[in-house]
LUMSETI-996680 format. One record per residue: x, y, z of N, C-alpha, C in turn; residue in one letter. Coordinates in steps of 0.1 Angstrom, whole numbers, plus 5000, padded with zeros to 4 digits. Layout:
// LUMSETI-996680
XYZXYZXYZA
...
//
This chain:
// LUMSETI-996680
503548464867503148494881503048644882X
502048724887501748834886502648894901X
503249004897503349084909502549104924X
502649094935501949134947502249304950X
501149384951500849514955500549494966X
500949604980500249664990500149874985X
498349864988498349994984498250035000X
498950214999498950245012498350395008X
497150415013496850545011495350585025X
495450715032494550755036493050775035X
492950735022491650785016491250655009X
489750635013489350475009489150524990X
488850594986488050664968489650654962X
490850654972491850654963492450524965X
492350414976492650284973491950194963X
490750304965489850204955490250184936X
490450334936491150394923491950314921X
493150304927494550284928494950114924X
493749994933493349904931492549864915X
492449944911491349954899492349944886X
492750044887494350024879495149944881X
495149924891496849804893496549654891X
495149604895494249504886494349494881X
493449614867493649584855495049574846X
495849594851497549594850498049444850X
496849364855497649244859498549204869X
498249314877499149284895498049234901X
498349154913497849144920497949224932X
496749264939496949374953495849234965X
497249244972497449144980497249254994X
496749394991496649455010496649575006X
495749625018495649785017495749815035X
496649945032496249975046496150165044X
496050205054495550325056496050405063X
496850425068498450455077499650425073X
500550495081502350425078502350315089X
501650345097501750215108501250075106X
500150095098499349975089500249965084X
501050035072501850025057502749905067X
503349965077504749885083504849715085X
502549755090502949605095502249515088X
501349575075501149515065502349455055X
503249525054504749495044504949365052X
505549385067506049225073505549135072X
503649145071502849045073502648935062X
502749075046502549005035503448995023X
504649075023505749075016505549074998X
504849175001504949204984505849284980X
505849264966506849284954506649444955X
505649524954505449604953504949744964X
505049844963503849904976504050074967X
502950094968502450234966502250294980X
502750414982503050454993502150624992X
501150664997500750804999502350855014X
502351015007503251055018502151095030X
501651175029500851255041499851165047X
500051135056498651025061498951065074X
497551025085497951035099498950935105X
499050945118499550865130501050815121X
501250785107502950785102502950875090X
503650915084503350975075504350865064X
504150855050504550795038505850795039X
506850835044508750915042508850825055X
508350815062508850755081508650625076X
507250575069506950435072507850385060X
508550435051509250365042510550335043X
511250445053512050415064511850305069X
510950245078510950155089510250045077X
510050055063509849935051511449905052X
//
């Protein structure tokens, strides 16, 4: 059974990347969001194994929403 990834990053060229690799890794990426506020309520929603976290993003930043992970 493969791992569950949520990717969390601001930038759609770097979820895409990020997703591209962790695929071909044989993870599964089970959610992307694009905020720490996304990150927060994507974690509760879908409870993966995993999460890649960008720090600087708007409205949460990566260090706050991994706190409130």
């Amino acid at each position: 059974m493969s791992k569950k990834v949520l990717i969390v990053d601001d930038t759609a060229f770097m979820r895409m990347m990020l997703k591209t690799i962790i695929t071909g890794k044989g993870y599964e990426v089970v959610g992307e969001a694009q905020d720490g506020i996304e990150a927060v309520e994507k974690y509760k929603e879908l409870k993966p194994d995993i999460v890649t976290m960008d720090i600087t993003m708007p409205k949460m930043d990566g260090i706050t929403a991994i706190k409130e992970i």
